[in-house]
C-alpha positions in Angstrom: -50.0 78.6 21.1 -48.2 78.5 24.7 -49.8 77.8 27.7 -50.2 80.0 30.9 -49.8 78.3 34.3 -48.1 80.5 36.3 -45.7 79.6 38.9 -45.9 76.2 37.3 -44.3 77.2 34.1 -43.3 80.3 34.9 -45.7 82.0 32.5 -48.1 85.0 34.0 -50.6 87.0 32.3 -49.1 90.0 33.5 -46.2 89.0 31.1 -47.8 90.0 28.1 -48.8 93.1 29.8 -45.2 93.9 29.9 -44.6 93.2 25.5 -48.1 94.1 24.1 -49.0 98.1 24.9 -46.7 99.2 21.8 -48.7 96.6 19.5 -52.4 96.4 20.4 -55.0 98.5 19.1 -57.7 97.8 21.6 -58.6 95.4 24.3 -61.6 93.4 24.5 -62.2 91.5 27.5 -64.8 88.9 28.9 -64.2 88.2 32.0 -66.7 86.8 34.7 -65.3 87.9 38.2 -63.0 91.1 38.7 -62.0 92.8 42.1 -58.7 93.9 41.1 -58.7 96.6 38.4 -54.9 96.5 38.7 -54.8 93.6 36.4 -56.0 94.5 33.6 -57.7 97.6 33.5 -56.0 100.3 35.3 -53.2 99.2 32.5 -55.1 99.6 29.5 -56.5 103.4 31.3 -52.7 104.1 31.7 -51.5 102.9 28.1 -54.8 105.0 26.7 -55.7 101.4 24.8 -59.4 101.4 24.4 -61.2 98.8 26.5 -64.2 96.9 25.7 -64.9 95.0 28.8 -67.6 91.9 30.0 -68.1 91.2 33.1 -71.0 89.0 35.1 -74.1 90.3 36.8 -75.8 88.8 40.1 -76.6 89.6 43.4 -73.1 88.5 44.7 -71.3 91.1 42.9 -69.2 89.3 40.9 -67.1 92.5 39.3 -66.7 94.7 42.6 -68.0 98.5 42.6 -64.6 99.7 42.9 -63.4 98.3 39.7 -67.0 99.6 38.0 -66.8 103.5 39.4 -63.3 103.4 37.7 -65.4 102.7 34.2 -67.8 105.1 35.0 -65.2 107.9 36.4 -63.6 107.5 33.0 -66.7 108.4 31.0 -65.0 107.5 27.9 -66.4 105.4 24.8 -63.1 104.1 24.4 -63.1 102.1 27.7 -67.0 100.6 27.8 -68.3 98.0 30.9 -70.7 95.7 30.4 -72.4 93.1 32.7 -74.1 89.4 31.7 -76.8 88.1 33.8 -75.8 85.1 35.9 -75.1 82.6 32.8 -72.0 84.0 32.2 -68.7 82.1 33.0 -65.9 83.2 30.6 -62.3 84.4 30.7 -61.5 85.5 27.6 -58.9 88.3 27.0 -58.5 89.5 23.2 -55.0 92.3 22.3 -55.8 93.1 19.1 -53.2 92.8 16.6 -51.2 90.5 19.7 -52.7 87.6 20.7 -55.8 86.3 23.1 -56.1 84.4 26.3 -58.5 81.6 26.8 -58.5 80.1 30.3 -59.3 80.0 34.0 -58.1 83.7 35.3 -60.3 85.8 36.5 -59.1 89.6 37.2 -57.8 89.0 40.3 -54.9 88.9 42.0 -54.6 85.8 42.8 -55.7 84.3 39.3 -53.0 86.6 38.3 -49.9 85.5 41.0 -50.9 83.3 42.9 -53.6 80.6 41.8 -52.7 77.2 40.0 -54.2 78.6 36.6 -54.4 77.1 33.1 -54.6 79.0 30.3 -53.7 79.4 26.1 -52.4 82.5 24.6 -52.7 82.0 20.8 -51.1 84.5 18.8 -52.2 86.8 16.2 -50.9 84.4 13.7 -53.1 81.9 14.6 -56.5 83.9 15.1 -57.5 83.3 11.4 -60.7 81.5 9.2 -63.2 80.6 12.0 -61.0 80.3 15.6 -61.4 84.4 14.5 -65.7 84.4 13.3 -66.2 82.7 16.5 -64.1 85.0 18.3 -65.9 88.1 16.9 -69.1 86.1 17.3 -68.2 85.5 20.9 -68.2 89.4 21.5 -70.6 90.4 19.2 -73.2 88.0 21.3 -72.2 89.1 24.4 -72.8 92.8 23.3 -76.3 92.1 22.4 -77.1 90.2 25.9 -75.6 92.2 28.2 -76.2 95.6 30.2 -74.3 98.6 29.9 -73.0 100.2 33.1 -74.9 103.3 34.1 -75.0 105.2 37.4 -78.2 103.1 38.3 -77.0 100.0 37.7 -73.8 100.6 39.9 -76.0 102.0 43.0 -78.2 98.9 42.7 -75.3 97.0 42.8 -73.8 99.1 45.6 -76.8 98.0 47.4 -76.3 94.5 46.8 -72.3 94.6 48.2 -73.8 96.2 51.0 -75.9 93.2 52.0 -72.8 91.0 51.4 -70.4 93.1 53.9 -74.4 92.8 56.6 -73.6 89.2 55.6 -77.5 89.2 55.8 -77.8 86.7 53.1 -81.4 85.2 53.9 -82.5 88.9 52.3 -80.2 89.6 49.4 -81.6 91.6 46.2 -83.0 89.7 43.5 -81.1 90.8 40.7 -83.9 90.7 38.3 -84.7 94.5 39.8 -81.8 95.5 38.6 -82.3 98.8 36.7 -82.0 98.6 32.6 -81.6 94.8 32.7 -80.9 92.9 29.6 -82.6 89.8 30.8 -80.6 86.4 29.3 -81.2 83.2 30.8 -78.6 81.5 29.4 -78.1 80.3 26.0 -80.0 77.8 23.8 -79.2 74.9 22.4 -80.4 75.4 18.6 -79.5 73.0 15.4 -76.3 73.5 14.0 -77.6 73.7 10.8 -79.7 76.6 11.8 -76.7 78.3 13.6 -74.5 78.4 10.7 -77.1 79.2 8.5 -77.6 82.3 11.1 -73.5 83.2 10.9 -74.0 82.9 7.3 -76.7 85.4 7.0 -75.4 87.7 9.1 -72.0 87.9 7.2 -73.4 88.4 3.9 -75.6 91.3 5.5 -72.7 93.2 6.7 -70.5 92.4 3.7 -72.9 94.2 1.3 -73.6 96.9 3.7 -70.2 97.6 3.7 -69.6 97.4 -0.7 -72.7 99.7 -1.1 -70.2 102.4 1.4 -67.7 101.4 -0.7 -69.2 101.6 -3.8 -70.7 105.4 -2.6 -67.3 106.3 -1.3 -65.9 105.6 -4.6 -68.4 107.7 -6.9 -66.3 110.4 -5.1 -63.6 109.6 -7.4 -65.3 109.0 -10.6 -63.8 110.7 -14.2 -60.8 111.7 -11.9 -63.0 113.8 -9.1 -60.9 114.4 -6.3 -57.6 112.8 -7.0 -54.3 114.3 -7.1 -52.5 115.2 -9.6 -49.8 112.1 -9.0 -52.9 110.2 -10.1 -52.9 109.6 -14.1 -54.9 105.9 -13.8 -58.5 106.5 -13.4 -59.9 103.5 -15.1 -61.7 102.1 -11.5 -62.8 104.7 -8.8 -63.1 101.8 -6.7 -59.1 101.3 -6.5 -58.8 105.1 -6.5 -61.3 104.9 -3.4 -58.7 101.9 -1.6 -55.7 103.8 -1.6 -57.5 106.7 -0.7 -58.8 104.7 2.6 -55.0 103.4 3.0 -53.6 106.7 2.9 -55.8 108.1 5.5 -55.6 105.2 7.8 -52.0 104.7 7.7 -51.2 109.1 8.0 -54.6 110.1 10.3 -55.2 107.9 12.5 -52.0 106.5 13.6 -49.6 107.9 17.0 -46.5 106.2 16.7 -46.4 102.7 15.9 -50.2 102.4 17.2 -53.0 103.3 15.4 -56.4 104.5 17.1 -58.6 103.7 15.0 -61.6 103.2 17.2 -61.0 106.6 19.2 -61.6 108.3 15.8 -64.6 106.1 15.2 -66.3 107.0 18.8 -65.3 110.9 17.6 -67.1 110.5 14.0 -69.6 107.8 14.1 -72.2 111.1 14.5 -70.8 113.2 11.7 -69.7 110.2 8.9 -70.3 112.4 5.8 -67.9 115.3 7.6 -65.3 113.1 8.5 -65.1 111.4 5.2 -65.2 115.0 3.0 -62.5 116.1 5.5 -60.5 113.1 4.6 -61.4 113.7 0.7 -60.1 117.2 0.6 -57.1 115.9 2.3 -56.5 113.4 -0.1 -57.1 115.9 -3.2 -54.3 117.8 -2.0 -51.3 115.7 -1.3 -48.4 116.4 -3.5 -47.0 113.2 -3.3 -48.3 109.8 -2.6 -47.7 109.1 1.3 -47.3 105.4 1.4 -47.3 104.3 -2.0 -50.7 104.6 -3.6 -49.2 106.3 -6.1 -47.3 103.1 -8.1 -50.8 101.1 -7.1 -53.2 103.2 -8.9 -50.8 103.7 -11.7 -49.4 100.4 -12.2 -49.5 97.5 -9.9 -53.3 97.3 -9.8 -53.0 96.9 -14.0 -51.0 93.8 -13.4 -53.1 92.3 -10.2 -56.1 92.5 -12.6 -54.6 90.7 -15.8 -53.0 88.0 -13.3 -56.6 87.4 -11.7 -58.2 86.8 -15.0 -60.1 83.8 -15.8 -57.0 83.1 -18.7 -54.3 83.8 -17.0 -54.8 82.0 -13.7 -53.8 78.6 -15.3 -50.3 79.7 -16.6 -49.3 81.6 -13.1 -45.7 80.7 -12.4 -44.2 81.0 -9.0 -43.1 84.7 -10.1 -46.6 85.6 -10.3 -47.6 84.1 -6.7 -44.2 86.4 -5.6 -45.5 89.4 -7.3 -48.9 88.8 -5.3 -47.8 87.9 -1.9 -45.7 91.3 -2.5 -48.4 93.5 -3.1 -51.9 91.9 -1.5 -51.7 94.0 1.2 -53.7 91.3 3.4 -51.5 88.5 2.1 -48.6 90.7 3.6 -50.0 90.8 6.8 -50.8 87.2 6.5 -47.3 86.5 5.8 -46.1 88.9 7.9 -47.5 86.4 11.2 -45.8 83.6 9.6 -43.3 81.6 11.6 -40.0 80.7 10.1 -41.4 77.0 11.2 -44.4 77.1 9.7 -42.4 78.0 6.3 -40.4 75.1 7.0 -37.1 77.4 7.9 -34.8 77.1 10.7 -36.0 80.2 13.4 -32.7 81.7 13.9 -33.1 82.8 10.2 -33.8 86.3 9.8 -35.2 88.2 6.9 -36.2 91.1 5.4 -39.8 91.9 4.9 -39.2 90.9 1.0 -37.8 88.1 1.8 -40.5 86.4 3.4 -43.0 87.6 1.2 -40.4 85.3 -1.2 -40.6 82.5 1.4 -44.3 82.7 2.0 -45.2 82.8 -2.2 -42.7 79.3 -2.2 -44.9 78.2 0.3 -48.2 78.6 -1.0 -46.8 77.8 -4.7 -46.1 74.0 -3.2 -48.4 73.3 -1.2 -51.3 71.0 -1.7 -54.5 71.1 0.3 -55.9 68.2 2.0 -58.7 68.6 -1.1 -56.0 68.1 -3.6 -56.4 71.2 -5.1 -53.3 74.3 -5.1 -52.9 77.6 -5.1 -54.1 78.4 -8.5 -57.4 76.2 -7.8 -58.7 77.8 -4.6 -58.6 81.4 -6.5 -60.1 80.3 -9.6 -62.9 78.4 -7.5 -63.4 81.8 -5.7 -63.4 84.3 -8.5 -65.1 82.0 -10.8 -66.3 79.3 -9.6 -69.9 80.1 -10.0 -72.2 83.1 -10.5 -70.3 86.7 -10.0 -73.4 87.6 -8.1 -72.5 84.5 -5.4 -69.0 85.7 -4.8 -69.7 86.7 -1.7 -71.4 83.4 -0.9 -68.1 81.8 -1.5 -65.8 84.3 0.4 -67.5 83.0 3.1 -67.8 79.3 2.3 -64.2 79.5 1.4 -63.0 81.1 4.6 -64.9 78.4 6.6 -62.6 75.9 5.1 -59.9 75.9 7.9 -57.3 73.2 5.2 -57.1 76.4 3.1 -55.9 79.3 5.9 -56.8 81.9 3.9 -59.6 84.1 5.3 -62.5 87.4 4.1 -59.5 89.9 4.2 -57.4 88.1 1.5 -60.2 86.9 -0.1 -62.0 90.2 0.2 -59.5 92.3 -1.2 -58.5 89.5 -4.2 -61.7 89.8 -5.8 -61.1 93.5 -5.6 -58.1 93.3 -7.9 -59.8 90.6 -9.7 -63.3 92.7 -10.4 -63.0 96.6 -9.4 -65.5 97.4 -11.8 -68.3 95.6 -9.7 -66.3 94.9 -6.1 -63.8 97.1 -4.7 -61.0 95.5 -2.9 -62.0 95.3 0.6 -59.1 94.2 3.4 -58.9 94.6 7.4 -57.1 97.8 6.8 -60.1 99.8 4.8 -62.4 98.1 7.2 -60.3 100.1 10.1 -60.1 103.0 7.7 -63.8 103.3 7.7 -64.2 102.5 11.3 -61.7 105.8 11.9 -64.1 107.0 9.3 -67.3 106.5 11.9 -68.9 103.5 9.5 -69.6 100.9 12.1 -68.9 98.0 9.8 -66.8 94.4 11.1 -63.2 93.8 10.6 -63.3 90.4 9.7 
């Protein structure tokens, strides 16, 4: 975490502006005041990074109706505006796959070079377990009370500016005739209990949602349907169905470095079934494996499934945590926002890839959680640890533990290795692979 104070540490948002366009997928932003779309927003329309973009609603005009006629000029799902009704105070700025703000800024320019401002950008490597639920949460609640811009809303608000530049203030609109208002008045205190309880509920909703696409996605490769010939495993369609997902997000919906995942899920959410048996007959006739699903399918997934076994689990050495840190591909990524001080190593080491998947099983293979339990405890508690049926109970129950670190996209895909027969593996990456796919599911 650093903090962002401007000239007072010499730290500006419009730093990160200047390291993040070759890294971030999208943008989502909630941010209460905006009359400078130079900020933020003519950048992400320049970089072509999709924007997803809060703002707040009252008769004072708050986000100015020259930064909202750029929105709707663009009249593009990939950059959406949407305004919050008075009770709505936030500065919040999320680069996926980079790191969030959380602060005072507002998009303007002199939040941005000239204000005393204080701020924390956390990085990617430390939006994990529930600092990232809440963040999701944060946007998904904002989506539900808020108003999408339309051409009515910004002539009302025209209006509105309009008085403000009369300076005739005794008579300004009430904003409560503002057309296709989503009326919020402000957010209620309810019982914890009940909240949680609410988070809980809605997780477990989405997460089966999402295995019965799986599951349906992977009867497309059942008694070797649809598989290339490089494919000589076909003992569970389900891991057939995860590489198949991997292989099309990482070689159709990538440019560059960058993948666009959500431009291809605004460009298919209204023709799924096409753009999945578009991908399918792509996948049926690759020669080769593109990105090694081949040695997966074949082999590796033999091995993940012995060493997740109720049996073996007990007798894992350190090797074993290597060989699963090396080929989890959410523990990779996991590892892969690792600092060299959180592994306990100096930071002018630097390593290979393999390496630090070498570091970061070491790490995990010593470490004790503040429960007392280990490595080897927290997986068998999740795979087996109860019914098979609550699994996904404890995926989330387990990921809500902040001591362990581990979150739904490790977990997720573990259980898939552990059980393909009744769950198939299910990471960040195949929820992006769906999203490209036009499934509106959650990456979690």
């Amino acid at each position: 975490m650093e903090l962002y104070l401007n000239a007072i540490n010499d730290k500006y948002l419009r730093n990160i502006l200047e390291n993040v366009s070759k890294v971030t997928e999208r943008v989502q932003a909630a941010v209460a005041y905006a009359t400078d779309e130079s900020t933020l927003i003519d950048w992400c329309f320049k970089k072509n990074i999709p924007l997803e973009f809060y703002g707040r609603l009252d008769n004072q005009v708050p986000v100015k109706c020259s930064v909202l006629s750029k929105f709707l000029n663009k009249s593009s799902p990939n950059f959406t505006c949407s305004l919050v009704k008075q009770y709505f105070h936030a500065k919040v700025i999320w680069w996926h796959e980079y790191g969030v703000y959380i602060g005072s800024a507002n998009l303007t320019d002199s939040a941005w070079n000239k204000n005393i401002e204080a701020g924390c950008f956390f990085p990617e490597s430390e939006i994990e377990g529930k600092f990232r639920d809440d963040l999701i949460k944060f946007f998904s609640r904002l989506k539900i009370e808020s108003t999408p811009l339309t051409n009515e809303l910004y002539e009302f608000l025209k209006k509105c500016e309009k008085k403000l530049e009369d300076r005739n203030k005794i008579q300004l609109i009430d904003i409560n005739e503002a057309p296709g208002l989503k009326h919020f008045d402000g957010l209620v205190k309810t019982q914890s209990k009940k909240v949680k309880e609410e988070n809980r509920d809605a997780f477990l909703k989405e997460w089966y949602e999402t295995l019965t696409i799986l599951r349906d996605i992977g009867k497309h490769f059942s008694n070797g349907k649809n598989c290339p010939k490089w494919i000589i495993n076909h003992s569970f369609p389900s891991v057939i169905a995860d590489q198949f997902l991997q292989a099309h997000y990482y070689n159709n919906t990538f440019d560059g470095n960058k993948s666009l995942y959500e431009e291809h899920y605004n460009k298919n959410k209204s023709s799924r079934e096409k753009a999945l048996m578009n991908a399918i007959d792509w996948w049926n006739k690759l020669p080769d494996a593109p990105s090694g699903e081949g040695k997966m399918i074949n082999e590796t997934h033999e091995k993940l499934y012995s060493l997740f076994s109720q049996e073996n689990i007990p007798s894992w050495n350190e090797n074993d945590i290597v060989f699963i840190c090396s080929n989890v591909h959410a523990i990779i990524e996991h590892c892969r926002h690792y600092s060299n001080k959180k592994l306990n190593l100096s930071e002018t080491i630097k390593m290979t890839k393999e390496d630090k998947q070498k570091h970061f099983a070491h790490y995990l293979w010593n470490l004790e959680y503040s429960d007392g339990q280990v490595i080897k405890d927290l997986f068998q508690k999740l795979l087996y640890g109860g019914s098979r049926d609550d699994i996904p109970k404890r995926i989330w129950e387990l990921s809500n533990e902040t001591h362990y670190g581990l979150g739904k996209s490790t977990f997720g895909e573990i259980v898939g290795w552990a059980m393909p027969e009744k769950f198939p593996p299910r990471n960040n990456r195949t929820s992006k692979a769906l999203r490209s796919l036009g499934y509106d599911v959650t990456k979690h």
